[in-house]
DRENMIBA-839721 format. One record per residue (C-alpha): residue in one letter; x, y, z. Coordinates in steps of 0.05 Angstrom, whole numbers, plus 5000, padded with zeros to 4 digits. Layout:
# residues N
AXYZ/...
***
This chain:
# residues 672
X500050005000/X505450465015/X509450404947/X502650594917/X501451174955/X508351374939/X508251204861/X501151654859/X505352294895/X510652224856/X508151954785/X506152604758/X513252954784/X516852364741/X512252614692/X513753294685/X521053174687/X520152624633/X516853224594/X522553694604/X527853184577/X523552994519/X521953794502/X530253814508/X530653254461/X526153634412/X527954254421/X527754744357/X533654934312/X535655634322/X535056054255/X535256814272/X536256944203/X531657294144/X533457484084/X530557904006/X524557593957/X518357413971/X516556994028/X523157074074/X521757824089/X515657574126/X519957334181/X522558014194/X514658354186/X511257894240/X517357944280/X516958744275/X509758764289/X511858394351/X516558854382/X513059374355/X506959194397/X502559124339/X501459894334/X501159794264/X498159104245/X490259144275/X488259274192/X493058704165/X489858184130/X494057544113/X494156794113/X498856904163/X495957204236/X498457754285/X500857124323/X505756814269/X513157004296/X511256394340/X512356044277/X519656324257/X522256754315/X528357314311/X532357444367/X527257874407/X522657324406/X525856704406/X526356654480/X518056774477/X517056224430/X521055714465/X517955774532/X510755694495/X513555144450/X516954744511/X510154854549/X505654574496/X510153984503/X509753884568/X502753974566/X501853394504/X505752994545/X501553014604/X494852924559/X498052404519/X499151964589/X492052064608/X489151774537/X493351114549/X489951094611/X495450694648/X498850884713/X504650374699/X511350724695/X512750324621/X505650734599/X509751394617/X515651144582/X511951014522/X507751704530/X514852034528/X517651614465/X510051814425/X510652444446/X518752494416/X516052204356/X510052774347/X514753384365/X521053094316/X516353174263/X512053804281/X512654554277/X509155014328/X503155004281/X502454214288/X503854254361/X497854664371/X493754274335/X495653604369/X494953894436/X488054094420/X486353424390/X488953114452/X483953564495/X478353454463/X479252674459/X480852714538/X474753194540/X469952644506/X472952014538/X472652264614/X467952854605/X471953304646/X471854104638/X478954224638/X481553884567/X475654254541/X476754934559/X484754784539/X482454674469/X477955214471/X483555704495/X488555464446/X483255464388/X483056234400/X490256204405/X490755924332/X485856424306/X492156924305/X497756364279/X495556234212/X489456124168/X492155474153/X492055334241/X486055644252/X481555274195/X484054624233/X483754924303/X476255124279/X474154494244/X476454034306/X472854534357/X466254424321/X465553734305/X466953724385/X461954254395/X457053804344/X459653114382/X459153364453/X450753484439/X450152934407/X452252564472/X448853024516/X443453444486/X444454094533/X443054644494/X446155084556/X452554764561/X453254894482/X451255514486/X456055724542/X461955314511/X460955714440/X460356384482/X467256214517/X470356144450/X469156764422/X470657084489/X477256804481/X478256964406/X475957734435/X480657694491/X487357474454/X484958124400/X485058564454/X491558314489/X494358434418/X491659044390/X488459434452/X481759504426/X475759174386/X475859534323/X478859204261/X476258384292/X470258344246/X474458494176/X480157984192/X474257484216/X472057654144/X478657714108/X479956954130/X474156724095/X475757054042/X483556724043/X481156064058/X475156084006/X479156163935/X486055903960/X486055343907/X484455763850/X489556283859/X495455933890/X495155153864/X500654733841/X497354053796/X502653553787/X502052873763/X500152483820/X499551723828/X492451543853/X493250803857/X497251133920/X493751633941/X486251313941/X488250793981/X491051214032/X485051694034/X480651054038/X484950754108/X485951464144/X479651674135/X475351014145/X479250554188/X476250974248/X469250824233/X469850034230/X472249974290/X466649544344/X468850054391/X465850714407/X472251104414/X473351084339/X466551324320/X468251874360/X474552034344/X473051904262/X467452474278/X471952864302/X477052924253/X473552804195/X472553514175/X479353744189/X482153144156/X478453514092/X480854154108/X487854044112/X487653554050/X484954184020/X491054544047/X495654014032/X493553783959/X491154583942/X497954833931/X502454073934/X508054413937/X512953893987/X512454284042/X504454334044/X503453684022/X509553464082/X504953874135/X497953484120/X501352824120/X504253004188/X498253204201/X494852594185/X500352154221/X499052504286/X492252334276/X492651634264/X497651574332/X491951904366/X487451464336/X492050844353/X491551074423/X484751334435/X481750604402/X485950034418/X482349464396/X486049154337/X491749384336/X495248874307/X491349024246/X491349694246/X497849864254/X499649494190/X494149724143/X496050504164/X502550394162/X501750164088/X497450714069/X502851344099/X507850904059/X504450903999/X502251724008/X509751834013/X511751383946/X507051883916/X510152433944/X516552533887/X511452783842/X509753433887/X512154053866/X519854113887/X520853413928/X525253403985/X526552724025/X522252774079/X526852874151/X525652904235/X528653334278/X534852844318/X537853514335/X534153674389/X539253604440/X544753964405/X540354554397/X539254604467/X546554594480/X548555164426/X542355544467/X544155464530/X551655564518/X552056114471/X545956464444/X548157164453/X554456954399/X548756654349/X544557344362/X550157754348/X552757384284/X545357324255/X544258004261/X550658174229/X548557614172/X541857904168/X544858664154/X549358344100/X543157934066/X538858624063/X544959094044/X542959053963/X535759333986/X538660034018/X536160643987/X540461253949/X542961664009/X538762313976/X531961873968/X532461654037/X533362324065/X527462594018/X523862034054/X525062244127/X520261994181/X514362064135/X510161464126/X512960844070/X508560154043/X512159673996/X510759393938/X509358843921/X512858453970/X519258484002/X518858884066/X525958824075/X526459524045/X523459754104/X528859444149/X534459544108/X533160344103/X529760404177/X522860684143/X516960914176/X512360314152/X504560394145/X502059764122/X496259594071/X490459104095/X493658524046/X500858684060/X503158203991/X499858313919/X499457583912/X495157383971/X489357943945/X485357453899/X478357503914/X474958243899/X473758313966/X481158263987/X483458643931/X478159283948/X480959304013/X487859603992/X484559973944/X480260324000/X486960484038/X490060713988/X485061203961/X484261524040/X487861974095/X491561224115/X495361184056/X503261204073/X506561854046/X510461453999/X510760703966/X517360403944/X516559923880/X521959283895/X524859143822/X529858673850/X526358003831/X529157393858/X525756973795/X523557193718/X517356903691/X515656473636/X517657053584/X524257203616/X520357833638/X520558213711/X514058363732/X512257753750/X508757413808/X506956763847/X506356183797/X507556473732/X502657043742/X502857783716/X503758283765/X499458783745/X494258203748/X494658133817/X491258773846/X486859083786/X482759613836/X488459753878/X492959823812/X488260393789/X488060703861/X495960813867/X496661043785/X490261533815/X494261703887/X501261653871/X506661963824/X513461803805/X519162183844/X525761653827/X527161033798/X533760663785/X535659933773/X533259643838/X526960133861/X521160553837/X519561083892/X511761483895/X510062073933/X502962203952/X500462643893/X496763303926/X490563223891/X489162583853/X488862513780/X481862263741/X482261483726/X475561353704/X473960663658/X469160593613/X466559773595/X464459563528/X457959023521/X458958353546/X461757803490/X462357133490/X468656733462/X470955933469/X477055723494/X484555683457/X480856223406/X483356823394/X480757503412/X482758093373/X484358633413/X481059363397/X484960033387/X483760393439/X488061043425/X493460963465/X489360903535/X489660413585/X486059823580/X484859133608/X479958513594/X474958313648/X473657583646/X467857103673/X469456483680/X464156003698/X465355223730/X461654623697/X458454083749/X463853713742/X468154243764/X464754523824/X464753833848/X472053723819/X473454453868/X470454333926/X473453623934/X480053793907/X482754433867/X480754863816/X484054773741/X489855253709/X487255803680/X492756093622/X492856673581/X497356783518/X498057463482/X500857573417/X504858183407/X505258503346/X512358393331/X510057603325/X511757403404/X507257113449/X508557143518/X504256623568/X501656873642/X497556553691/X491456803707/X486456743777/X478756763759/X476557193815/X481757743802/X480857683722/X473557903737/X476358513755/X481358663696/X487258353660/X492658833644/X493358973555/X495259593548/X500359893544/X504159213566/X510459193601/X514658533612/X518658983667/X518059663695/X523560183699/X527460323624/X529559513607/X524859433556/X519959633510/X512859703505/X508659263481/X502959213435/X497458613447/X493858443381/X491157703399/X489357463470/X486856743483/X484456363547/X485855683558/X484455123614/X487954493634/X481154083636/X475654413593/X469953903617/X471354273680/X468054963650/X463355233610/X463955083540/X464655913528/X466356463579/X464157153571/X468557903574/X467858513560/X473459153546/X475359593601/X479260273573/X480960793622/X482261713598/X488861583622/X494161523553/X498861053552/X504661673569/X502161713637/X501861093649/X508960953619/X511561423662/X508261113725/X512360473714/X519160813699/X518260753617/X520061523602/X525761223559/X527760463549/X534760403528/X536259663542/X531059283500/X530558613515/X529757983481/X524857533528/X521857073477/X526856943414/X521556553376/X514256503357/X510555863382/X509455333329/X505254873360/X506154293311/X513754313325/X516254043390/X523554363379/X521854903424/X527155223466/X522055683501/X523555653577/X520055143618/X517054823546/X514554263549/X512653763494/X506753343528/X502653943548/X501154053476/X493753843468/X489153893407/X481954133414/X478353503380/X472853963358/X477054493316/X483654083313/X486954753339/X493154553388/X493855023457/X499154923506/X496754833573/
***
C-alpha cells in the first residue's frame, strides 16, 4: 500500500521531468536569420509587428495572423516562443499519458517516446493542433471540463497563427461542439461553451491590438483567404492515385469500422479537418504543404491508435501501408525533398544554452549583410524622412534595410489579394487619409517569369494582374519621384488625378480562340473575364482544386508571351495595354493584338466564357511614366521565337512537349 501511495505522489513529478527531457530532446533549431524575395521578408514583418506591439498591424489581412513570429522567431522573440513551445510539450505529454489510461511507469515511458516522435516531426503549428486534439479526445472520453476549455483557449490561440491553424483549430472545435450534443443534448452547456470561444478569440484581439475595432474584417478577410485558395495559389502535378486513394480510403475510414465507440468518436471528430487540411495540403502540393497534412494525418492516426485500441495488430499494419504509399507518391509534388525528423534536438539545446548571445550577434550581422542590396540612394532616403512608407509588392525588407516609417496595407503581399473583396480592401486604403506618404516599387526579383520578363508574380502570374482596383487607386494616388535599377519610389500626389473606365457590352468567346484586341488610342486598357465552372468542376473544386487558368498574348512583333491567370481577380481586369514585361527603362512596350484563354481540363467549364473591354482617359504616356518607361534603352529579348505548335523543337523556357493538346472539335493545338 505504501509503494502505491508513493508511486501516485510522485508519478506526475516523474512526469513532468520526463516532459522536460523529451521537450530538450526536441527542442527547435535556432535560425535568427531572414533574408530579400518574397516569402523570407515575412519573418522580419511578424517579427516587427511583435516588438513593435502591433501598433501597426490591427488592419492586416493575411494567411498568416498577428500571432505568426511563433512560427519563425528573431532574436527578440525567440526566448517567447521557446517557453510556449516547451510548454505545449509538456502539456501533450501530460494529455497523451492520460489517453493511454495506464498508471504503469512503462505507459509513461511510452507516453514520452510518442510524444518524441509527434514533436521530431511538428512545427509550432502542428503542436497546437495535436494538443487540442488531445483535449478534446480527453474531454469526450472522461467528460471533464478542463481538456475542454484547453482546446477552447488554444483554438482562439490559433485564430492569430495562421489561416492554415486556425481552419483546423476551427474544424476540430466544432465537430466537438456537434459531438459533445450529440452525447448530451444540453443546449446550455453548448451555448455557454460557443460563448467562451469567442470570448477568448475577443480576449487574445485585445491583448494584441488594445481594442475591438478591426476583429470583424480579419474574421471576414479569412474567409475570404481560405475560400479561393486553390484557385489562385495551386500547384497540379501528376500524381499517382493508385497511391493516394488507398491512403484516403484507410485514414479516413479505418476509424469508423472499429466495434468500439472511441473510433466513431474520434473518426467524427476529425473528419472535417482531415478535409480541410487535405484541402490545404493537395491545394497548393507544393512538398512542404503536402509534408504538413501528412504529418498532420500521422499525428492523427497515433491519436487514433491510442484513443481506440482494439486491433491493433491490424491496424497498425494497414496504416502503416497507406502513409507508405502517400509518401511513394510524394516525388511527384512540386519541388520534392526527402522527407526528415528533427534528431537535433539536443544539440540545439546545447548551442542555446551555451552561447545564444554569439548566434544573436552573428545573425544580426548576417541579416544586415543579406538586406544590404535593398538600401536606398542616400538623397531618396533623406527625401523620405520619418514620413510614412508601404512596399510593393512584397519584400518588406526595404523597410528594414533603410529604417522606414512603415504603414501597412490590409493585404500586406499583391499575391495573397485574389478574391474582389481582398483586393478592394487595399484599394480603400490607398484612396484615404491612411495611405503611407510614399510607396517603394521592389524591382529586385529573385525569379523571371515564363517570358524571361520582371514583373512577374506567384506561379507564373502577371503582376499587374494581381491587384486590378488597387492598381488603378495608386496610378490615381501616387506619382513617380525616382527610379533606378533596383526601386521605383511614389509620393502622395496633392490632389489625385481622374482614372475613370469605361466597359464595352458583354461577349462571348470559346476557349484556345483568339480574341482580337481593339484600338483603343493609346489608353489604358484591360479585359474583364467570367469564368464559369461546369458540374463537374464545382464538384471537381470543392473536393480537390480548381484547374489552370492560362492566358497567351500575341504581340505585334510576332511573340507571344504566356501568364497565369486567377478567375476571381480576372473578373476585375487583365492588364493589355500598354504592356510591360518589366517596369523601369529595360524594355519596351508592348502592343497586344491577339489574347486567348485556355484551361487544363475544359469539361471542367463552360463550354464559352464571357468578357467585355475595360479602357480607362488615362494615355498610355502617363501610364508609361508611372512604371519608369520615360525612355527604354536596354531592349530586351524575352521570347526569341514564335510558338509553332506542331513543332516540338521549342527552346521556350520551361517548354514542354506533352502539354501540347489538340481541341478534337477544331483540331486547333493550345499549350496548357
Amino acid at each position: 500500500m505504501s509503494k502505491l501511495i508513493n508511486w501516485e505522489k510522485s508519478k506526475y513529478l516523474i512526469l513532468l521531468l520526463l516532459a522536460i527531457l523529451v521537450a530538450i530532446f526536441s527542442f527547435p533549431e535556432i535560425d535568427l536569420s531572414y533574408d530579400i524575395g518574397i516569402d523570407p521578408p515575412l519573418k522580419w514583418l511578424f517579427n516587427n509587428l511583435f516588438t513593435e506591439r502591433y501598433a501597426k498591424g490591427k488592419e492586416i489581412i493575411f494567411p498568416h495572423g498577428p500571432l505568426a513570429f511563433f512560427m519563425y522567431p528573431l532574436a527578440d522573440s525567440f526566448i517567447l516562443t521557446t517557453t510556449v513551445t516547451i510548454l505545449l510539450q509538456i502539456i501533450f505529454v501530460f494529455q497523451l499519458f492520460c489517453l493511454i489510461g495506464k498508471e504503469k511507469w512503462q505507459h509513461m515511458l511510452l507516453s514520452g517516446a510518442i510524444a518524441w516522435l509527434i514533436f521530431s516531426i511538428s512545427n509550432f503549428n502542428q503542436l497546437v493542433l495535436s494538443n487540442i486534439s488531445a483535449a478534446y479526445l480527453l474531454s469526450l472520453n472522461r467528460q471533464k471540463q478542463t481538456p475542454k476549455y484547453l482546446g477552447f483557449l488554444l483554438t482562439a490561440f490559433a485564430f492569430y497563427i495562421k489561416a492554415y491553424v486556425a481552419i483546423l483549430a476551427g474544424t476540430l472545435t466544432f465537430s466537438f461542439f456537434v459531438i459533445n450534443y450529440c452525447l448530451n443534448i444540453n443546449y446550455k452547456k453548448i451555448f455557454i461553451d460557443v460563448f467562451v470561444l469567442l470570448g477568448a478569440m475577443l480576449l487574445f484581439w485585445i491583448l494584441i491590438f488594445k481594442q475591438l475595432g478591426g476583429f470583424i474584417n480579419y474574421c471576414i478577410g479569412m474567409i475570404h483567404l481560405a475560400g479561393d485558395n486553390s484557385a489562385a495559389a495551386a500547384f497540379h502535378p501528376q500524381n499517382n492515385w493508385w497511391f493516394i486513394i488507398p491512403f484516403l480510403a484507410v485514414t479516413w475510414s479505418i476509424p469508423f469500422i472499429q466495434k468500439d465507440k472511441n473510433g466513431k468518436i474520434l473518426g467524427l471528430l476529425f473528419s472535417l479537418s482531415f478535409f480541410a487540411a487535405w484541402k490545404y495540403g493537395m491545394a497548393r502540393e507544393d512538398y512542404y504543404h503536402v509534408r504538413t497534412y501528412l504529418f498532420f494525418v500521422i499525428v492523427s492516426m497515433i491519436l487514433f491508435l491510442i484513443y481506440s485500441p482494439q486491433k491493433r495488430t491490424i491496424n497498425i499494419p494497414v496504416i502503416l501501408v497507406a502513409l507508405v504509399l502517400f509518401v511513394a507518391n510524394m516525388k511527384n509534388v512540386e519541388n520534392p525533398q526527402p522527407l526528415t525528423i528533427n534528431y537535433s534536438g539536443v544539440e540545439n539545446f546545447i548551442r542555446f544554452a551555451s552561447s545564444f548571445q554569439q548566434i544573436k550577434e552573428v545573425s544580426e550581422k548576417q541579416n544586415e549583410e543579406n538586406i544590404a542590396c535593398n538600401r536606398l540612394p542616400d538623397a531618396v532616403r533623406n527625401q523620405i524622412g520619418n514620413a510614412t512608407v508601404d512596399i510593393y509588392p512584397w519584400d518588406y525588407t526595404i523597410i528594414a534595410a533603410n529604417q522606414l516609417n512603415w504603414t501597412p496595407r490590409p493585404v500586406i503581399q499583391s499575391y495573397a489579394a485574389y478574391t474582389s473583396w481582398l483586393d478592394r480592401q487595399n484599394a480603400i486604403h490607398f484612396g484615404t487619409g491612411d495611405a503611407p506618404n510614399y510607396f517603394i516599387f521592389g524591382l529586385n526579383t529573385v525569379t523571371s517569369d515564363l517570358n524571361g520578363g520582371k514583373l512577374v508574380s506567384i506561379d507564373n502570374r502577371y503582376l499587374l494582374n494581381d491587384e486590378p482596383l488597387t492598381l488603378i487607386e495608386l496610378i490615381r494616388n501616387y506619382s513617380r519621384i525616382y527610379y533606378d535599377e533596383k526601386f521605383l519610389v511614389y509620393q502622395k500626389r496633392i490632389q489625385p488625378i481622374e482614372v475613370n473606365s469605361l466597359s464595352t457590352k458583354t461577349q462571348s468567346s470559346k476557349w484556345n480562340e483568339w480574341i482580337t484586341v481593339p484600338d483603343f488610342n493609346n489608353q489604358l486598357a484591360r479585359i474583364k473575364l467570367h469564368v464559369k465552372r461546369s458540374f463537374l468542376g464545382n464538384i471537381k473544386s470543392f473536393f480537390y482544386k480548381d484547374e489552370l487558368y492560362y492566358m497567351y498574348f500575341k504581340t505585334t512583333n510576332g511573340s507571344i508571351l504566356k501568364y497565369r491567370i486567377v478567375p476571381r481577380n480576372a473578373e476585375d481586369g487583365i492588364w493589355i495595354s500598354p504592356f510591360y514585361t518589366s517596369a523601369g527603362n529595360h524594355s519596351p512596350i508592348e502592343t497586344i493584338s491577339e489574347v486567348l484563354m485556355t484551361c487544363s481540363n475544359k469539361n471542367m467549364v463552360k463550354s464559352q466564357f464571357q468578357y467585355e473591354w475595360e479602357h480607362f482617359n488615362t494615355d498610355t504616356k502617363k501610364i508609361s511614366e508611372f512604371f519608369g518607361k520615360d525612355s527604354t534603352n536596354i531592349p530586351e529579348s524575352y521570347v526569341n521565337e514564335n510558338i509553332q505548335l506542331e513543332s516540338n523543337n521549342q527552346n521556350w523556357l520551361g517548354f514542354d512537349p506533352q502539354k501540347v493538346m489538340t481541341d478534337q472539335s477544331n483540331l486547333q493545338k493550345f499549350y496548357i
